[in-house]
PyMOL Python script that loads the backbone (N, CA, C, O; Angstrom):
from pymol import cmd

cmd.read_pdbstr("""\
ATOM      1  N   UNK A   1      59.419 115.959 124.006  1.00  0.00           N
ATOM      2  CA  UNK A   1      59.829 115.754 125.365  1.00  0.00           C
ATOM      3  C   UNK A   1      58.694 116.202 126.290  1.00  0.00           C
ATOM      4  O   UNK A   1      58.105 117.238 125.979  1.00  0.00           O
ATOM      5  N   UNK A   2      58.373 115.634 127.232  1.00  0.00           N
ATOM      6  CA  UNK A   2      57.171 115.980 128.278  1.00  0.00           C
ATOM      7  C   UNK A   2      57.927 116.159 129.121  1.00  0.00           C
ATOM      8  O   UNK A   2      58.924 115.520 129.458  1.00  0.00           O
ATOM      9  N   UNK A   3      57.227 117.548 129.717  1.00  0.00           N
ATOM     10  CA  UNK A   3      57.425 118.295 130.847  1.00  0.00           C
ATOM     11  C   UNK A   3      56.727 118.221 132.199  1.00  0.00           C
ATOM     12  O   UNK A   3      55.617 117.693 132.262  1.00  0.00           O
ATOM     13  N   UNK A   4      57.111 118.548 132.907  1.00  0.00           N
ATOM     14  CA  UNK A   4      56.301 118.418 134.236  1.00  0.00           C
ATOM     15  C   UNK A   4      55.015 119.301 133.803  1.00  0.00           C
ATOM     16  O   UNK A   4      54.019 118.946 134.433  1.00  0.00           O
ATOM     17  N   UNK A   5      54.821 120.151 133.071  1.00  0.00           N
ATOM     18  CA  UNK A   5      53.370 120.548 132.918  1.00  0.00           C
ATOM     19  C   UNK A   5      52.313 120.120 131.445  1.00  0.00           C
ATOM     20  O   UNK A   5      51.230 120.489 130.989  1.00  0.00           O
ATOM     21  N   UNK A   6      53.054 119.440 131.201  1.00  0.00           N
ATOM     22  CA  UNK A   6      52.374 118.725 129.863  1.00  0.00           C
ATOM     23  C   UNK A   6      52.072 117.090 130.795  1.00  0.00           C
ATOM     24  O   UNK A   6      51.005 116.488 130.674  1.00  0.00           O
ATOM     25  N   UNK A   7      53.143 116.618 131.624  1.00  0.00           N
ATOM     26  CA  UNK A   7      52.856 115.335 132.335  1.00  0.00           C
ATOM     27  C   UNK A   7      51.594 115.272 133.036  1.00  0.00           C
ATOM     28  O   UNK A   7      50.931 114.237 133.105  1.00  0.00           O
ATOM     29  N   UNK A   8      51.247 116.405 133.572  1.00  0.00           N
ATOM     30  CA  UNK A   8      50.660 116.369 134.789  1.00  0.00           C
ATOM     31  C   UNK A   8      49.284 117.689 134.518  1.00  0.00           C
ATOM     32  O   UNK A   8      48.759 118.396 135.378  1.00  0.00           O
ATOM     33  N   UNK A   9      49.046 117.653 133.224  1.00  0.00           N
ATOM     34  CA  UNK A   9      47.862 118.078 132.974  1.00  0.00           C
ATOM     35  C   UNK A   9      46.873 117.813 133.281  1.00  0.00           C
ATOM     36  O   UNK A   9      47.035 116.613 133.503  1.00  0.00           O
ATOM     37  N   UNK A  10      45.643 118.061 133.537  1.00  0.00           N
ATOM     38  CA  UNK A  10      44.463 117.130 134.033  1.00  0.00           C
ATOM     39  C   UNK A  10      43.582 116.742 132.614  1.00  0.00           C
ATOM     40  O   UNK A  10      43.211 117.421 131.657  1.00  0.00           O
ATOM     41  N   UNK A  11      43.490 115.797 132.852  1.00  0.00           N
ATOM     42  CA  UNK A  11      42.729 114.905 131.201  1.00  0.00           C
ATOM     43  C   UNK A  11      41.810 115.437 131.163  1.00  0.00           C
ATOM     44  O   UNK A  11      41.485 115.208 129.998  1.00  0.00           O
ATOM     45  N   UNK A  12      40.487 116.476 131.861  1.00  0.00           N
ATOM     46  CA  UNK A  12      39.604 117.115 131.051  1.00  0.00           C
ATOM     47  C   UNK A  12      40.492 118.255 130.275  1.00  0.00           C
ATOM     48  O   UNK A  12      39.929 118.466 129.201  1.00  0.00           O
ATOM     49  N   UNK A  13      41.794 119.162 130.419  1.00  0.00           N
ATOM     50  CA  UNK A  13      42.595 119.720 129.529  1.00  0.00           C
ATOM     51  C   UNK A  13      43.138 119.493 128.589  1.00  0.00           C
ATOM     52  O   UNK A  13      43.253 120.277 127.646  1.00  0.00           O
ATOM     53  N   UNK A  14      43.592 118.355 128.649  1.00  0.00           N
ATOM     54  CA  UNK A  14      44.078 117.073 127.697  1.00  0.00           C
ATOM     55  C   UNK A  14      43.050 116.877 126.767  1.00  0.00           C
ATOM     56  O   UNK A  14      43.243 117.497 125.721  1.00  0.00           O
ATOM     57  N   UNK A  15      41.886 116.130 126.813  1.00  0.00           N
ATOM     58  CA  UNK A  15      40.650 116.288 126.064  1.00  0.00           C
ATOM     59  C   UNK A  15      40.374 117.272 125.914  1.00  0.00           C
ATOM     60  O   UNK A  15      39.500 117.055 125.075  1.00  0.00           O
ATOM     61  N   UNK A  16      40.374 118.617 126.063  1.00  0.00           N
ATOM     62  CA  UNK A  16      39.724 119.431 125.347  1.00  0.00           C
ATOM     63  C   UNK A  16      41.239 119.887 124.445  1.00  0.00           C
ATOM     64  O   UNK A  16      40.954 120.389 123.358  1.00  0.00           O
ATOM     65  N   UNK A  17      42.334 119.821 124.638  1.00  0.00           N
ATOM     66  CA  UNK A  17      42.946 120.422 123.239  1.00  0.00           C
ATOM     67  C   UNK A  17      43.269 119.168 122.553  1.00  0.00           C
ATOM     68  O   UNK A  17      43.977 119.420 121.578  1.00  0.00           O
ATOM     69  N   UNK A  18      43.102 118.294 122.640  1.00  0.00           N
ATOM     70  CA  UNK A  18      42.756 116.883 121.406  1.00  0.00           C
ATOM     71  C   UNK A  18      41.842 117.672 120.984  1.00  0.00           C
ATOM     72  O   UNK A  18      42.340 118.297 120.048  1.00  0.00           O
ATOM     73  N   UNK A  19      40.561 118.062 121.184  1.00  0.00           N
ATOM     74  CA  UNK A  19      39.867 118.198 120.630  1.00  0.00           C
ATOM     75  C   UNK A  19      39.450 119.665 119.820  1.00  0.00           C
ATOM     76  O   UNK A  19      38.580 119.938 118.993  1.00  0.00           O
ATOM     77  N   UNK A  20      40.535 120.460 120.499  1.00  0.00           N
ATOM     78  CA  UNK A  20      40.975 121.859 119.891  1.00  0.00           C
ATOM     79  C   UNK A  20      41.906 121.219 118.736  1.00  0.00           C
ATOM     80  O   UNK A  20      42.196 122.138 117.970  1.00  0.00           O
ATOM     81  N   UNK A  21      42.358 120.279 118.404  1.00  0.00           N
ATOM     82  CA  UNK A  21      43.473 120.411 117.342  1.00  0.00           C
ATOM     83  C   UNK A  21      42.965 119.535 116.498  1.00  0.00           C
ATOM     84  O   UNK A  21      43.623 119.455 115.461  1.00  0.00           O
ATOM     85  N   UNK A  22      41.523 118.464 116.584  1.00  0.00           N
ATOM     86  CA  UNK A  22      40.930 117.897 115.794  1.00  0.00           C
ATOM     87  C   UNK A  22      40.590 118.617 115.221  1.00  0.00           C
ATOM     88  O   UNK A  22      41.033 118.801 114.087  1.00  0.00           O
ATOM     89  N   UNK A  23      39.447 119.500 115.875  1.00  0.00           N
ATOM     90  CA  UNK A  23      38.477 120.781 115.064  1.00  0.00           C
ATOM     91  C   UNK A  23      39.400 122.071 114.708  1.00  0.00           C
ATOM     92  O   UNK A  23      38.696 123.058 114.496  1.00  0.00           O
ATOM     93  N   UNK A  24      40.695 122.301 114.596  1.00  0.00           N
ATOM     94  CA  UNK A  24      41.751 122.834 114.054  1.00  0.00           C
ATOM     95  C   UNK A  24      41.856 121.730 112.411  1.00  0.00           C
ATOM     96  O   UNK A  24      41.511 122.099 111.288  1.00  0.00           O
ATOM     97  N   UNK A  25      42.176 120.971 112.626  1.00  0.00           N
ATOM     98  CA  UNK A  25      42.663 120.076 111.410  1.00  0.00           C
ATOM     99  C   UNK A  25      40.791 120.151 110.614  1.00  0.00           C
ATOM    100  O   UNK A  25      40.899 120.527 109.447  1.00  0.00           O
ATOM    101  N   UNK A  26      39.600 119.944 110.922  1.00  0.00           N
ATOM    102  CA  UNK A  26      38.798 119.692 109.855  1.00  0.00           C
ATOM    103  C   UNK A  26      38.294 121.316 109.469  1.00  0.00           C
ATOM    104  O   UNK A  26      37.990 121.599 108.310  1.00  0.00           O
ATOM    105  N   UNK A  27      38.253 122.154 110.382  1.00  0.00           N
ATOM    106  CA  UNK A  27      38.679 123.367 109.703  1.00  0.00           C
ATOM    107  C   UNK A  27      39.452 123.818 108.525  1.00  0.00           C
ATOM    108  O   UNK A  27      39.023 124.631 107.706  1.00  0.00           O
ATOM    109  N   UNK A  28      40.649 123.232 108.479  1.00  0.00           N
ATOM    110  CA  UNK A  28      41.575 123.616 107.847  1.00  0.00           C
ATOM    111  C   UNK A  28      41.246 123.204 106.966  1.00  0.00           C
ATOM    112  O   UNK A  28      41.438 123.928 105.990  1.00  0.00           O
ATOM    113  N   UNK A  29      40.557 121.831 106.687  1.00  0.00           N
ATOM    114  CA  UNK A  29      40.744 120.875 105.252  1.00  0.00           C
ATOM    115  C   UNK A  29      38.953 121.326 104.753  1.00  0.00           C
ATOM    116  O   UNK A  29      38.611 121.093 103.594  1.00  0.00           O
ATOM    117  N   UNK A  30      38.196 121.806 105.503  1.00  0.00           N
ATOM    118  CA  UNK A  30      36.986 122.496 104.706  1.00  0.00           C
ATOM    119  C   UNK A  30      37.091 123.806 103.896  1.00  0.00           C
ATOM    120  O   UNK A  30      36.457 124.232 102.931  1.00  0.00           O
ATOM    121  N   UNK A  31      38.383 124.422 104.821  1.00  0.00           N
ATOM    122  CA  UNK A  31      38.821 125.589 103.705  1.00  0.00           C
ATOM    123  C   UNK A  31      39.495 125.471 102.802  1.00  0.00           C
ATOM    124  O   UNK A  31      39.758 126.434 102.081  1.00  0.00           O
ATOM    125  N   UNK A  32      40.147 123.795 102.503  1.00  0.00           N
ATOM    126  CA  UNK A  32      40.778 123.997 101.624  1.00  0.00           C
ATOM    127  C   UNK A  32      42.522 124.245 101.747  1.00  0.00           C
ATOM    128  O   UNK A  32      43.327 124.496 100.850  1.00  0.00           O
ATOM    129  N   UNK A  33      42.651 124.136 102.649  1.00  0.00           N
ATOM    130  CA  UNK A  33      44.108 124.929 103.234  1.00  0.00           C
ATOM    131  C   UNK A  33      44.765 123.823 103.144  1.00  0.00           C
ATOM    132  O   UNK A  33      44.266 122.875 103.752  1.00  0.00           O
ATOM    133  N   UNK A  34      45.762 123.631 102.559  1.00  0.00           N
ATOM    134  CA  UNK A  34      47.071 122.670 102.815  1.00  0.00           C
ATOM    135  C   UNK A  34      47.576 122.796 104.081  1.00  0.00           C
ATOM    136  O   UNK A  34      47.419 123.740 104.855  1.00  0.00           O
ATOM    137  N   UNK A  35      48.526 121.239 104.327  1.00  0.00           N
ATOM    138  CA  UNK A  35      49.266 121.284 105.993  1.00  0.00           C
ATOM    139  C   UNK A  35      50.510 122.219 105.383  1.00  0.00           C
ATOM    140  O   UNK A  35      51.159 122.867 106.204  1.00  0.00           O
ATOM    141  N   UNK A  36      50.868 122.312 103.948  1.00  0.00           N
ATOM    142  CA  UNK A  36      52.258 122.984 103.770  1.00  0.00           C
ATOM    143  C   UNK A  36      52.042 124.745 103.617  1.00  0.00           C
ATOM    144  O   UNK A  36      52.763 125.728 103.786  1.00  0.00           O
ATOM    145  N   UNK A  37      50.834 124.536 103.261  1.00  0.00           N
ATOM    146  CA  UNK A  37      50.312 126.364 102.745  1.00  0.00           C
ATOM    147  C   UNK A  37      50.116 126.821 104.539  1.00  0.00           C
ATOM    148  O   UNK A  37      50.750 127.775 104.989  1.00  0.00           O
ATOM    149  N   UNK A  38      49.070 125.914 105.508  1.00  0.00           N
ATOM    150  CA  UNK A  38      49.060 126.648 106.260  1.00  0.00           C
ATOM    151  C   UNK A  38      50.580 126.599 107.452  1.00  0.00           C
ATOM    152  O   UNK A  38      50.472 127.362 108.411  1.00  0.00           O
ATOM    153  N   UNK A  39      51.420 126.057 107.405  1.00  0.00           N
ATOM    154  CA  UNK A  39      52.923 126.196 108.214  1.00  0.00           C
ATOM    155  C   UNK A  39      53.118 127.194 107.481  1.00  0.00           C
ATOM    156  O   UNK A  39      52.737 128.215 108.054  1.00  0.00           O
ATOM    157  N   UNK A  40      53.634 127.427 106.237  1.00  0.00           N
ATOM    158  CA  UNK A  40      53.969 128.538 106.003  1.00  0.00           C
ATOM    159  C   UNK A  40      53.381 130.396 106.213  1.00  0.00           C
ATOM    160  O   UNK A  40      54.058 131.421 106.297  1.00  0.00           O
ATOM    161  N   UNK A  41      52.128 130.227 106.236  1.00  0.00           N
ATOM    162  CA  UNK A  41      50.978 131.065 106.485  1.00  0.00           C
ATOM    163  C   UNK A  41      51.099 131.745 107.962  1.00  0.00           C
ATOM    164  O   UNK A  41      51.104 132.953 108.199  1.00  0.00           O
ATOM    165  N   UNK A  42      51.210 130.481 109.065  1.00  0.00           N
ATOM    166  CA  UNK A  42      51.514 130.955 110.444  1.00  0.00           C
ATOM    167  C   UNK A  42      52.709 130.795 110.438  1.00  0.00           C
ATOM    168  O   UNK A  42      52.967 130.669 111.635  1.00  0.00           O
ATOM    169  N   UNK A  43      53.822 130.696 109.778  1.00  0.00           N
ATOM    170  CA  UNK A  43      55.053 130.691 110.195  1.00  0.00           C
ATOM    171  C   UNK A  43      56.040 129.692 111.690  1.00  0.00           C
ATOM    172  O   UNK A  43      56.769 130.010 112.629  1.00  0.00           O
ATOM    173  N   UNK A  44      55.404 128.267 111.050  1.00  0.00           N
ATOM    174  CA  UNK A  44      55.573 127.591 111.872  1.00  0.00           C
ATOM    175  C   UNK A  44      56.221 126.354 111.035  1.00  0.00           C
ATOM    176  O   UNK A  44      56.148 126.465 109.811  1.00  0.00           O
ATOM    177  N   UNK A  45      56.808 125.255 111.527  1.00  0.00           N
ATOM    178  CA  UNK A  45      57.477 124.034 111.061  1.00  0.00           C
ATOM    179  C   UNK A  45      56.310 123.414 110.480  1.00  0.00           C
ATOM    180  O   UNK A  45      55.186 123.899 110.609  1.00  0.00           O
ATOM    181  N   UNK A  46      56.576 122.233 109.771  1.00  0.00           N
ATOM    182  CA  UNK A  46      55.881 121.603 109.320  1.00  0.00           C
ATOM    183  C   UNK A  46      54.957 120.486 110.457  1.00  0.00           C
ATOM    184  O   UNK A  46      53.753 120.239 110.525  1.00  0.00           O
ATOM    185  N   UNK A  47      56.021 120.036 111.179  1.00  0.00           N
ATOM    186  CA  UNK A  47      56.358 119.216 112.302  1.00  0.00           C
ATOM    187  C   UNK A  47      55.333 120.072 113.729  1.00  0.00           C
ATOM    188  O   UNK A  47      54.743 119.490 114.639  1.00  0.00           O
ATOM    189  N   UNK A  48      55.406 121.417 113.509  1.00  0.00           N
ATOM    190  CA  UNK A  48      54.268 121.885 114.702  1.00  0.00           C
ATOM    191  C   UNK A  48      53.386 122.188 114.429  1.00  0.00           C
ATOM    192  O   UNK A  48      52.781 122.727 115.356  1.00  0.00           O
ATOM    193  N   UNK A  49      52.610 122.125 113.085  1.00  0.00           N
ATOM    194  CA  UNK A  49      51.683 122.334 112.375  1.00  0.00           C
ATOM    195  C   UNK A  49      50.625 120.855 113.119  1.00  0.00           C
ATOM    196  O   UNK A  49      49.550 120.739 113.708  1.00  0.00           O
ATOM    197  N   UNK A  50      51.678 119.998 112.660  1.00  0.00           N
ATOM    198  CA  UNK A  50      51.185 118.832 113.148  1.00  0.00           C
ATOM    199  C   UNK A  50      50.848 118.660 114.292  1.00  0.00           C
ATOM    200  O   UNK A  50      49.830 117.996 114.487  1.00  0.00           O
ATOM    201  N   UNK A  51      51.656 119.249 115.520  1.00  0.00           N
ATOM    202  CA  UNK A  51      51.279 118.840 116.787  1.00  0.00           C
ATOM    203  C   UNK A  51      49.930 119.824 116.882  1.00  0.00           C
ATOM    204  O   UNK A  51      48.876 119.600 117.478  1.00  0.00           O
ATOM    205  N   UNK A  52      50.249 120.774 116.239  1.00  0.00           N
ATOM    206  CA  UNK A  52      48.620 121.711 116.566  1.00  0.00           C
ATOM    207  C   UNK A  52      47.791 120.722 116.624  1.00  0.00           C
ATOM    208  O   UNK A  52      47.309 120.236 117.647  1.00  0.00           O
ATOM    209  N   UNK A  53      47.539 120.282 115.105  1.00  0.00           N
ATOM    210  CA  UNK A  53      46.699 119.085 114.580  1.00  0.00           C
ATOM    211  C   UNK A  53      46.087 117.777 115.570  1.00  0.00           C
ATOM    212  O   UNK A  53      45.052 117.117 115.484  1.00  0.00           O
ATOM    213  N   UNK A  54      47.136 117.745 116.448  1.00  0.00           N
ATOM    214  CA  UNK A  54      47.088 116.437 117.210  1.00  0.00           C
ATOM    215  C   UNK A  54      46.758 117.229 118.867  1.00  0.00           C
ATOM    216  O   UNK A  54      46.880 116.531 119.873  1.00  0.00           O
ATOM    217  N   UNK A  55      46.366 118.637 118.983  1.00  0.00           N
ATOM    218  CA  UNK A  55      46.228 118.949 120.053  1.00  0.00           C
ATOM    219  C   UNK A  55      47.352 118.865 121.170  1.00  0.00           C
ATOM    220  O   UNK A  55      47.028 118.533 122.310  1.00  0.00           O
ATOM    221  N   UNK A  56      48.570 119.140 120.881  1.00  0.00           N
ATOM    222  CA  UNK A  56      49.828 118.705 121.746  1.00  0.00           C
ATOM    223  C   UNK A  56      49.899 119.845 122.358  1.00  0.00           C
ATOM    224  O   UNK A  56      50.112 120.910 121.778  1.00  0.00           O
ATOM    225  N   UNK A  57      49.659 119.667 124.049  1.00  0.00           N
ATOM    226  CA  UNK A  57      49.901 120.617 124.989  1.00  0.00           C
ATOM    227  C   UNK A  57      51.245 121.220 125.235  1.00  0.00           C
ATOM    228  O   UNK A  57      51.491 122.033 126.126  1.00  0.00           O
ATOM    229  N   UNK A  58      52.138 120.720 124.313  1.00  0.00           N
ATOM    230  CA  UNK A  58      53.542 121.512 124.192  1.00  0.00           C
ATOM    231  C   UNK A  58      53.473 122.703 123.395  1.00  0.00           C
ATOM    232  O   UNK A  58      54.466 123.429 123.437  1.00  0.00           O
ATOM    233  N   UNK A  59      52.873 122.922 122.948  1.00  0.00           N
ATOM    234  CA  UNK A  59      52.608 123.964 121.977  1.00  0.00           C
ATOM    235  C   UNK A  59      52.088 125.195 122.586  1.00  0.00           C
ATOM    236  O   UNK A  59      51.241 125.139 123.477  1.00  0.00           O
ATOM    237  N   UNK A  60      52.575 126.346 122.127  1.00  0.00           N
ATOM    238  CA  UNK A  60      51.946 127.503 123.001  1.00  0.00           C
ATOM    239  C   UNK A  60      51.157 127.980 122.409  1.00  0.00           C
ATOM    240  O   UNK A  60      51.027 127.844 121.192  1.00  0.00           O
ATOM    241  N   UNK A  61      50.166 128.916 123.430  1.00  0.00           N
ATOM    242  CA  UNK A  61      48.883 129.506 122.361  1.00  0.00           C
ATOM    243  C   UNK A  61      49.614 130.681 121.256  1.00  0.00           C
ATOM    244  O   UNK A  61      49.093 130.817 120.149  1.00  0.00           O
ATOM    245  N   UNK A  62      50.633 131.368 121.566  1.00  0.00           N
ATOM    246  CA  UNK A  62      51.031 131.897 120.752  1.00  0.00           C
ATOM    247  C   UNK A  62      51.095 131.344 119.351  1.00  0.00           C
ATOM    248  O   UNK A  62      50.914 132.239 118.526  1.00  0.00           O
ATOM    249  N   UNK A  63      51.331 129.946 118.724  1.00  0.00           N
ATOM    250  CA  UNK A  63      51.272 129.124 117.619  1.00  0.00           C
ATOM    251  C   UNK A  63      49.980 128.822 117.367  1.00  0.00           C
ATOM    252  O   UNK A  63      49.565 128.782 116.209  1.00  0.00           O
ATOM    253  N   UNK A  64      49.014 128.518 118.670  1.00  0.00           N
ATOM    254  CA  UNK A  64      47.736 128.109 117.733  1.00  0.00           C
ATOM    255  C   UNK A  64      46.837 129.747 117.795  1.00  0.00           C
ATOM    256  O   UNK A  64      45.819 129.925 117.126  1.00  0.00           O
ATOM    257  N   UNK A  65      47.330 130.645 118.553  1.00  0.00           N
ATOM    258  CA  UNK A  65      46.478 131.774 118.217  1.00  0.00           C
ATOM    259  C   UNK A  65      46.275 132.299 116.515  1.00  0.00           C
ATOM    260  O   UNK A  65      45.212 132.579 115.961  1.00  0.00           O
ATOM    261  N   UNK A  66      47.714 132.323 115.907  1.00  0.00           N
ATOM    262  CA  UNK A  66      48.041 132.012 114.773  1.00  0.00           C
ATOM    263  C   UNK A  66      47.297 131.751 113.529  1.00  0.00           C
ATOM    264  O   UNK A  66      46.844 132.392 112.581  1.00  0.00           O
ATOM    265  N   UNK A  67      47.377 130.359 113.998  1.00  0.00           N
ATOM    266  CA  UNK A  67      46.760 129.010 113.052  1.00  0.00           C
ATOM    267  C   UNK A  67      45.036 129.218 113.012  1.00  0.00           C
ATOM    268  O   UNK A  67      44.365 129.130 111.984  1.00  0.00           O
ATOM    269  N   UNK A  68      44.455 129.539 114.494  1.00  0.00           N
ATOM    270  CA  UNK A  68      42.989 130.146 114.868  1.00  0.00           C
ATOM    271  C   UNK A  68      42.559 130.993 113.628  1.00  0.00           C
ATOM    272  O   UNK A  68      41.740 130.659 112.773  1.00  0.00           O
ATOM    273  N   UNK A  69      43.157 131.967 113.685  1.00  0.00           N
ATOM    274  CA  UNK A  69      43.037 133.415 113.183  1.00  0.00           C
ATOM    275  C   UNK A  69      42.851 132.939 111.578  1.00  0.00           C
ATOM    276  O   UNK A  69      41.835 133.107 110.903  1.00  0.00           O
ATOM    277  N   UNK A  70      44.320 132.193 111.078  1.00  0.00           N
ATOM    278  CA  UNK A  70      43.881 131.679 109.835  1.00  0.00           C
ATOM    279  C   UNK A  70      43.206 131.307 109.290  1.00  0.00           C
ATOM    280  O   UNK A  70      43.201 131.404 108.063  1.00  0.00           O
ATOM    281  N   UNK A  71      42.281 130.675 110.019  1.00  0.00           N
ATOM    282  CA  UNK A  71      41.162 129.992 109.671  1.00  0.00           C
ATOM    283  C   UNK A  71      40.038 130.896 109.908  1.00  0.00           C
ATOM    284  O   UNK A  71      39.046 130.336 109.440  1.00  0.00           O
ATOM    285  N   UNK A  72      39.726 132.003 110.400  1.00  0.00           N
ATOM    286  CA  UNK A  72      39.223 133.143 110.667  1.00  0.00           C
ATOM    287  C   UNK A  72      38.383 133.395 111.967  1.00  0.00           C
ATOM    288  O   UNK A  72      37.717 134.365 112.329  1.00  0.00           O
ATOM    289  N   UNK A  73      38.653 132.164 112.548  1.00  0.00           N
ATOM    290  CA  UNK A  73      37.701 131.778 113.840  1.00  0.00           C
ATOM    291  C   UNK A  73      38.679 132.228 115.391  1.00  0.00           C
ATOM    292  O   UNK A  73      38.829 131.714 116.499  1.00  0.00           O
ATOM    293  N   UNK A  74      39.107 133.282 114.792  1.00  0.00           N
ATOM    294  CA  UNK A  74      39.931 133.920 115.948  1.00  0.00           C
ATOM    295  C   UNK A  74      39.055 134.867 117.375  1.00  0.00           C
ATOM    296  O   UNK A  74      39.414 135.133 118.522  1.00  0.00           O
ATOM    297  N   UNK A  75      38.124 135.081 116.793  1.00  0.00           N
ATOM    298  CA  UNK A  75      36.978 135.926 117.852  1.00  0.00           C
ATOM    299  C   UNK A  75      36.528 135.031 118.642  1.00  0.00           C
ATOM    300  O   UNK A  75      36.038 135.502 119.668  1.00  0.00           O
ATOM    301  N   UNK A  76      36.501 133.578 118.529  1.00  0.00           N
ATOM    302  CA  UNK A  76      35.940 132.364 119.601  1.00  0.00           C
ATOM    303  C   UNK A  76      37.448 132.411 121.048  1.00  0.00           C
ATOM    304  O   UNK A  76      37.491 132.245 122.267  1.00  0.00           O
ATOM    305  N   UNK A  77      38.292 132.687 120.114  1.00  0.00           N
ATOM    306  CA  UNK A  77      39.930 132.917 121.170  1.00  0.00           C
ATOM    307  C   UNK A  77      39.417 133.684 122.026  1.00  0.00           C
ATOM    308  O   UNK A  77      39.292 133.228 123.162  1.00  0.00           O
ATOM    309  N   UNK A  78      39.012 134.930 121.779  1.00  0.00           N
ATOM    310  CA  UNK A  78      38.504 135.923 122.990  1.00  0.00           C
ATOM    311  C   UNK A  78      37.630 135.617 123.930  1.00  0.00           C
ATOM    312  O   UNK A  78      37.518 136.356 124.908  1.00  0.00           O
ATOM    313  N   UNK A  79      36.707 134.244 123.764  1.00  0.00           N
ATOM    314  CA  UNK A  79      35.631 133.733 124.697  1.00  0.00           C
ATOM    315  C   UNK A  79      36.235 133.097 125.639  1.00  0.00           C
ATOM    316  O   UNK A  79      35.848 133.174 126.805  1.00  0.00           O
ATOM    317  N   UNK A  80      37.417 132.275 125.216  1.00  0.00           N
ATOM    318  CA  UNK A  80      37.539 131.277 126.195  1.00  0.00           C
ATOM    319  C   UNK A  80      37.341 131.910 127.636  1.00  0.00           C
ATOM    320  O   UNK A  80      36.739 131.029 128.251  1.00  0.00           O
ATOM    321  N   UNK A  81      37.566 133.137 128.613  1.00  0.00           N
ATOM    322  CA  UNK A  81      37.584 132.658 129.766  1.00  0.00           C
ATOM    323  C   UNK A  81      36.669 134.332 129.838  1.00  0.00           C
ATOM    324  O   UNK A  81      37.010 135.395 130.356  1.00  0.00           O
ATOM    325  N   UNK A  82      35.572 133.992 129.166  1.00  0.00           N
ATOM    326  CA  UNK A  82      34.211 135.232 129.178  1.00  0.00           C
ATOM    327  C   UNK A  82      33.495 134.619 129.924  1.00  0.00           C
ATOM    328  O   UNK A  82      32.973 133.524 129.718  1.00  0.00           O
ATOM    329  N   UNK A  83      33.374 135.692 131.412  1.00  0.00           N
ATOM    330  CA  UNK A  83      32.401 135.453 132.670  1.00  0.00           C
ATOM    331  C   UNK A  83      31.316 135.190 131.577  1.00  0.00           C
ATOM    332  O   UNK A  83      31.228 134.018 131.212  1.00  0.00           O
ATOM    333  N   UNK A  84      30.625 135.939 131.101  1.00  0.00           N
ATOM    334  CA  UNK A  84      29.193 136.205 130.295  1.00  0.00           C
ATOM    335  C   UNK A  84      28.719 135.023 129.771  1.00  0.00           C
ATOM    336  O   UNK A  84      27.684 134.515 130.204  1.00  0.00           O
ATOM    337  N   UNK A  85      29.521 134.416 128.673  1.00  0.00           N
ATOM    338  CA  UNK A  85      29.325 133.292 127.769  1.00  0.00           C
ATOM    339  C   UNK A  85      29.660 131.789 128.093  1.00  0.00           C
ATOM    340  O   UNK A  85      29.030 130.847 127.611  1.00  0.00           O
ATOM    341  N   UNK A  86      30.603 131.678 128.864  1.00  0.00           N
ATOM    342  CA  UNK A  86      30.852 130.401 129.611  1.00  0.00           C
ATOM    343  C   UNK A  86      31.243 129.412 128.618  1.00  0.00           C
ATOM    344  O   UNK A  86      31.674 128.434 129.229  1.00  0.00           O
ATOM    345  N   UNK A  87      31.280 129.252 127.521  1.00  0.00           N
ATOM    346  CA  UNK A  87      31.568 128.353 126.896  1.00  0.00           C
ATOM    347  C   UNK A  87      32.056 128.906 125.776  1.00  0.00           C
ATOM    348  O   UNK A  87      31.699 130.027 125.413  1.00  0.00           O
ATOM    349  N   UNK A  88      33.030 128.083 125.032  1.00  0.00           N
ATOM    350  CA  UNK A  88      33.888 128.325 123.820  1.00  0.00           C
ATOM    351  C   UNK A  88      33.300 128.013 122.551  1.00  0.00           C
ATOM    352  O   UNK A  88      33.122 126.797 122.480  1.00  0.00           O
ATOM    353  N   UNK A  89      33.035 128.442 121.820  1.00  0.00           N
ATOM    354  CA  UNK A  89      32.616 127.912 120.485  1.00  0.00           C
ATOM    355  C   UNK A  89      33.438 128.582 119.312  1.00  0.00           C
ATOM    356  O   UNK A  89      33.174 129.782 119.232  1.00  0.00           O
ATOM    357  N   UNK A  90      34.402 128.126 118.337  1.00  0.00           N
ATOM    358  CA  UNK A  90      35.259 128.932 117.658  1.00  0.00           C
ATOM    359  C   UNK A  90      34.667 128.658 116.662  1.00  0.00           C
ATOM    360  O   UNK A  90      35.015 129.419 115.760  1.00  0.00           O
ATOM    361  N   UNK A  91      33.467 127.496 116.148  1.00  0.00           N
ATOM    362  CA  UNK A  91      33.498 127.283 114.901  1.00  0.00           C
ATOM    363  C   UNK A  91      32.261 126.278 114.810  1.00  0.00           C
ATOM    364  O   UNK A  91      32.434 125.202 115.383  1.00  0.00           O
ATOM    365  N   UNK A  92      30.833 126.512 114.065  1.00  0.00           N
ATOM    366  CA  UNK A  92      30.280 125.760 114.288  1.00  0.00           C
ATOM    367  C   UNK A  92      29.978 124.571 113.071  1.00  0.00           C
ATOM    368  O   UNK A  92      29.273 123.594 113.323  1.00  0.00           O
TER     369      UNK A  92
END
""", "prot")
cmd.dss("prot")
cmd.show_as("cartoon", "prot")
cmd.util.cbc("prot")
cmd.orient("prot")
């Protein structure tokens, strides 16, 4: 269901968590991680595993902080809004 704040996102936000949940998904599959090992791992549905995957702005960071961490690239989480560094990099 879309919400008035998932509707009315601005598409450079939109594009960047498409593209947070792309580079979520080839993460996952370079480690090796199943879509069923890692739902269970973060303790999430199978079904929101997926929307991670697909970058779905319904999703709270609380779920992909999670899923981040799993993958061990949780210290790039702390950049996002670093006066110093200006840019995000979780994973190169």
């Amino acid at each position: 269901m879309k919400t008035l704040a998932t509707s009315t996102l601005p598409r450079a936000a939109r594009q960047a968590l498409i593209k947070l949940g792309l580079d979520i998904a080839v993460a996952r599959k370079k480690r090796r991680i199943s879509t069923v090992s890692m739902a269970e791992r973060a303790f999430i549905s199978r079904g929101t595993r997926y929307k991670v995957g697909k970058g779905d702005p319904s999703v709270s960071m609380s779920i992909y902080a999670p899923v981040i961490s799993i993958l061990g690239l949780i210290e790039g989480l702390g950049n996002v809004a670093d006066r110093g560094t200006g840019t995000l990099v979780l994973w190169d």
